[in-house]
matplotlib code that plots the C-alpha trace (Angstrom):
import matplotlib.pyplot as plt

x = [-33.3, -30.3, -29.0, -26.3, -23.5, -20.4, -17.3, -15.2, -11.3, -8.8, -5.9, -3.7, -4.4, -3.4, 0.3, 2.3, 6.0, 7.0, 4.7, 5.5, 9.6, 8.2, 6.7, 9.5, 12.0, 10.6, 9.6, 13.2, 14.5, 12.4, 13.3, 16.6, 16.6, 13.3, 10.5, 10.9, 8.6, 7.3, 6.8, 3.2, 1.4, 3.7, 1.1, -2.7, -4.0, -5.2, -5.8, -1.2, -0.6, -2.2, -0.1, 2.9, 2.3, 2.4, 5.4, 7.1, 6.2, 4.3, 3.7, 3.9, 2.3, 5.6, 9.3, 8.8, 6.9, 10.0, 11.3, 12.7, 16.4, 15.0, 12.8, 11.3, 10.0, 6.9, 7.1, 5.4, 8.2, 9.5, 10.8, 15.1, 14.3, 12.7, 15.9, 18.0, 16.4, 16.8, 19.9, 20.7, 19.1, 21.1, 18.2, 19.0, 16.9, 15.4, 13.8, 10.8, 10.3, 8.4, 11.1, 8.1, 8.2, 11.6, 11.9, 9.0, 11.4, 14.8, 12.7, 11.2, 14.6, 16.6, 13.9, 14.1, 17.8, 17.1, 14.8, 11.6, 8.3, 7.2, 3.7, 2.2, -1.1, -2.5, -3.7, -1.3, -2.8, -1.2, 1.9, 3.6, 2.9, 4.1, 7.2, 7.7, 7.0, 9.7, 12.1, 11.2, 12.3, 9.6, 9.2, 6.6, 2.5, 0.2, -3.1, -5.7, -7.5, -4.8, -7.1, -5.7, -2.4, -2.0, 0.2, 2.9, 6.8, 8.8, 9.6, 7.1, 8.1, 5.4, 4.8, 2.1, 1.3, 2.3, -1.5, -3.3, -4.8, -2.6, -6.1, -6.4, -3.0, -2.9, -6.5, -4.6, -1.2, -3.1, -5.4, -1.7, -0.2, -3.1, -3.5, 0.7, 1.2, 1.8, 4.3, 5.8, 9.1, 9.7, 7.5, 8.7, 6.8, 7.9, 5.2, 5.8, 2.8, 3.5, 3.3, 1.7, -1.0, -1.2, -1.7, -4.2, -6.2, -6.4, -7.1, -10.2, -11.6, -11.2, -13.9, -16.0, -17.1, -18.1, -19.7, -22.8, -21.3, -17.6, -16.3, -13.2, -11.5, -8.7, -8.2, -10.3, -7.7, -6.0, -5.4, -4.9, -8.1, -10.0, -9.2, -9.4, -13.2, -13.3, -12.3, -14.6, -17.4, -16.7, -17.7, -21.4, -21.2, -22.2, -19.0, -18.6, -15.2, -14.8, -12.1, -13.4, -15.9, -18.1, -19.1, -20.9, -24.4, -26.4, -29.1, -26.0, -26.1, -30.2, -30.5, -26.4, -25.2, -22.1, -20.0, -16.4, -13.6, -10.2, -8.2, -5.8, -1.8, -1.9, -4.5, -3.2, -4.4, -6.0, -8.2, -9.0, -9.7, -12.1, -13.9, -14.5, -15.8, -18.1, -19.8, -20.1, -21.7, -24.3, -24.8, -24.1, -21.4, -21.6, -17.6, -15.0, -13.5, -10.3, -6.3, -5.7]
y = [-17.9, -19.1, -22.6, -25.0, -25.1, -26.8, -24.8, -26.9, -24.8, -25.4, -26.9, -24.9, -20.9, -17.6, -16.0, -17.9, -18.4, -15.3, -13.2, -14.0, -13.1, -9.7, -8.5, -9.7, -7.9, -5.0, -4.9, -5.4, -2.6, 0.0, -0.8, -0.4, 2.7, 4.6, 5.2, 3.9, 3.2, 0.5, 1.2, -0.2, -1.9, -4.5, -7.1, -7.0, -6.6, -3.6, -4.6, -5.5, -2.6, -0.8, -2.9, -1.7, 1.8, 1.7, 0.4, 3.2, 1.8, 4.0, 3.3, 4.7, 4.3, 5.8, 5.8, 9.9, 10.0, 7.6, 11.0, 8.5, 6.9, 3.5, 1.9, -1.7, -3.6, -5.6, -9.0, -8.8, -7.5, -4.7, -4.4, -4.3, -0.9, 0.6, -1.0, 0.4, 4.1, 3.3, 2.7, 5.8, 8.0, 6.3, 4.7, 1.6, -0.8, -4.0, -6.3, -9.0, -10.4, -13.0, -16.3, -17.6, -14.2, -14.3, -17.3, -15.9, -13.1, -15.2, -17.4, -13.9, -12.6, -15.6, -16.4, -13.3, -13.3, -16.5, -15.1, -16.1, -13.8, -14.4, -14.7, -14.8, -16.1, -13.7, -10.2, -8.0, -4.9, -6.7, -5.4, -8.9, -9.0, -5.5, -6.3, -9.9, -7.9, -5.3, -8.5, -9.3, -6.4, -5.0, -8.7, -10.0, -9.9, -11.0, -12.2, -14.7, -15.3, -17.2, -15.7, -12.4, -13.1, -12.5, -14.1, -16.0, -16.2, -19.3, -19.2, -19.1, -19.5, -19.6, -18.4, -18.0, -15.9, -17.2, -17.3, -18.8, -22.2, -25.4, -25.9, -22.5, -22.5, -26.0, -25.0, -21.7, -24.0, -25.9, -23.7, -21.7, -24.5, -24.9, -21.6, -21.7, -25.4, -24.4, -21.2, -22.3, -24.3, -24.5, -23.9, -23.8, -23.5, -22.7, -23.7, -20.5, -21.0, -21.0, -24.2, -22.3, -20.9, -25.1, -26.1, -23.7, -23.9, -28.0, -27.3, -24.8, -27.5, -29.8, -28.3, -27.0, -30.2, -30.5, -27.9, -25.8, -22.5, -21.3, -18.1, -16.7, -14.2, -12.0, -8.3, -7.6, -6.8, -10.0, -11.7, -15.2, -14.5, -14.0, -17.2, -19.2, -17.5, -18.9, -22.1, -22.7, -21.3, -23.6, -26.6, -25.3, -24.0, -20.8, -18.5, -15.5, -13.4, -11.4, -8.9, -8.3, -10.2, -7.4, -8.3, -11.3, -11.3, -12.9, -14.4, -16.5, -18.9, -19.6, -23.5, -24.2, -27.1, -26.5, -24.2, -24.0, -21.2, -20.3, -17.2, -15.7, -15.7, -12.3, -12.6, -12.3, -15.1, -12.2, -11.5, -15.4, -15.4, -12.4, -13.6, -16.8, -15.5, -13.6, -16.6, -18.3, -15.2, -15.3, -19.1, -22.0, -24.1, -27.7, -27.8, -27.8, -30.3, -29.0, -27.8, -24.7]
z = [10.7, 12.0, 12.0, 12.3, 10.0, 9.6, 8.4, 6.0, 6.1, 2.9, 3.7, 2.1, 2.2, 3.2, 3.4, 0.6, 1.4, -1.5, 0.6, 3.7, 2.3, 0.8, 4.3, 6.4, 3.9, 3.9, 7.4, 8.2, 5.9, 7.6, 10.5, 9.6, 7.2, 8.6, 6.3, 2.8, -0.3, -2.1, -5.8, -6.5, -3.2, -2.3, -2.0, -3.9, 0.0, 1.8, 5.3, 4.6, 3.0, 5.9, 8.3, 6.3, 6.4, 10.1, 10.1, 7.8, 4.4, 2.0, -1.2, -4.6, -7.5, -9.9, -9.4, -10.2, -6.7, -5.2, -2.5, -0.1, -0.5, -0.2, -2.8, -2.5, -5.3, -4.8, -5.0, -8.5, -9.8, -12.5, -15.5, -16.1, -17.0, -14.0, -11.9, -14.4, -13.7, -9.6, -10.1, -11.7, -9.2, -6.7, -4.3, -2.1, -3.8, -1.3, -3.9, -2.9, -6.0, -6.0, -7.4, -9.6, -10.8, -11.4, -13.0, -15.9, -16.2, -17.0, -19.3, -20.8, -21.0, -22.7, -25.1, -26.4, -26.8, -28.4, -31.2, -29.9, -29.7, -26.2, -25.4, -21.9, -20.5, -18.6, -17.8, -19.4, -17.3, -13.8, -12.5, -12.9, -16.5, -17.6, -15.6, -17.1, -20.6, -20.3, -19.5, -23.0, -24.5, -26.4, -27.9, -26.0, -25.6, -23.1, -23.7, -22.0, -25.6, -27.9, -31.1, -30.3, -30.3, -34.3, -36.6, -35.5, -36.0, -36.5, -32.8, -30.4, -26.5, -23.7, -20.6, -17.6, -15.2, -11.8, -10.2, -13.6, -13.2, -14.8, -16.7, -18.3, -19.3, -21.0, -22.9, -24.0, -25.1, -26.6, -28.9, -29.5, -30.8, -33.5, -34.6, -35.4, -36.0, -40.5, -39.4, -36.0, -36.2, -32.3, -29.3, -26.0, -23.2, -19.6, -16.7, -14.3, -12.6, -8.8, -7.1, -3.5, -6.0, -7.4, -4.0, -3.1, -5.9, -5.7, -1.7, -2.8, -5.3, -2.8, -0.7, -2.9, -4.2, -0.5, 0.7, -0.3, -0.1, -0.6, 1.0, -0.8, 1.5, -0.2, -2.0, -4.7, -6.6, -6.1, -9.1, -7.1, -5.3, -8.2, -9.8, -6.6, -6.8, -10.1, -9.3, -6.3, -8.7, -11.7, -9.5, -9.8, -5.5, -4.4, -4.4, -2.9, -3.1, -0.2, 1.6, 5.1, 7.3, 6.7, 3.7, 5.1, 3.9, 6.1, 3.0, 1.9, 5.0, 4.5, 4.1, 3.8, 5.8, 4.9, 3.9, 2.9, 3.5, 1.7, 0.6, -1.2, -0.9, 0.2, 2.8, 6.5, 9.1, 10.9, 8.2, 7.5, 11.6, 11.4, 8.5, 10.3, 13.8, 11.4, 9.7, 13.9, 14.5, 11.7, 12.3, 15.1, 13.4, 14.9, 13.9, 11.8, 9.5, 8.5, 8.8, 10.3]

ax = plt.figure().add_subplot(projection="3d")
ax.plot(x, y, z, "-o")
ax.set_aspect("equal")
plt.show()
């Protein structure tokens, strides 16, 4: 049956300011050079990577697939040797790289020149990561369990994925620390984690604690997503991560008063706009208490 719900909006969501840089880079370059490709998806988003394409940007998964003279590089980033092997096939590189990414890669890079083994919460499969990594050199490893990490060096210096949570990252310092404290000499740690992804999560949490349902909209291959989803869920609310409004279930609104809506940093306002018409259409908000 239906019934009245209020809709509670974050206050911070959507588009980041890196993302928002990446699209209008690389939106300006094709418009400027033709069609040109991305090397991964520029953004963890398909309904933007669709938008992209129509505007000339196609995307590859390998610089060996790279035909056009024109590469981009996603705002997660690369490796110094993947600009290194651009460079020597002569492309026109445009480069969106996130600047919290880029600022894990300095610290990745001068650690290492330093002497220090540089470990780095987070998912060491994500493109950011593997990129982050090769700006270590080969002296790096990223992990989001500190046990398997292994034994430790004399210097130790520390770094996060940009969309992690301040509170993962501090439990993962922390238990670090005491599994090196009789070897380690120094241990540095750099907090890389991006203050848009900070905001958002704290903006999430916010409403969850309010609400008795939280709708996550963003890529499901969105690491930031997933760990607003995680967020919103650790609270003890009903969380659902979803990419399109048509993955509205309609059993989710039974009995909710209110319910609670955010997204990712990759998540266009046209999505976050659809997504909402579609919980008004499944129930009769009596408002909205939020920030658009």
């Amino acid at each position: 049956a239906r019934m009245d719900v209020e809709i509670l909006r974050a206050s911070e969501m959507g588009f980041c300011p890196g993302v928002r840089r990446a699209i209008e880079m690389a939106e300006k370059a094709a418009a400027e050079s033709g069609q040109l490709q991305s090397l991964g998806a520029l953004v963890h988003n398909r309904w933007v990577v669709s938008h992209l394409a129509e505007k000339g940007i196609q995307v590859s998964q390998s610089l060996a697939e790279i035909s056009a003279p024109t590469v981009v590089i996603s705002s997660h980033g690369v490796g110094p040797q993947t600009i290194e092997a651009m460079r020597t096939r002569g492309l026109r590189i445009v480069d969106t790289t996130c600047t919290f990414v880029r600022k894990a890669q300095v610290a990745a890079e001068k650690l290492t020149e330093a002497g220090f083994m540089v470990v780095v919460y987070g998912d060491a499969a994500h493109p950011e990561i593997q990129g982050v990594l090769g700006w270590a050199r080969g002296g790096g490893v990223a992990t989001l369990d500190a046990a398997t990490v292994g034994r430790l060096p004399r210097k130790v210096g520390l770094l996060s994925q940009t969309t992690q949570s301040p509170a993962g990252f501090a439990g993962f310092a922390g238990k670090l620390l005491a599994l090196g404290l009789e070897r380690t000499a120094e241990f540095r740690v750099f907090n890389t984690i991006c203050s848009a992804t900070q905001k958002r999560q704290a903006a999430a949490l916010d409403v969850a604690r309010q609400v008795d349902l939280m709708i996550v909209v963003g890529g499901h291959d969105s690491a930031n997503t997933r760990r607003l989803a995680e967020v919103c869920a650790s609270t003890g609310v009903e969380t659902h991560h979803i990419e399109t409004a048509d993955e509205l279930a309609p059993r989710w609104f039974a009995r909710k008063a209110k319910v609670g809506l955010t997204a990712g940093a990759s998540t266009a306002d046209a999505t976050i706009e659809d997504v909402a018409l579609g919980i008004e259409s499944l129930c009769r908000p009596t408002g909205t208490a939020c920030k658009k």
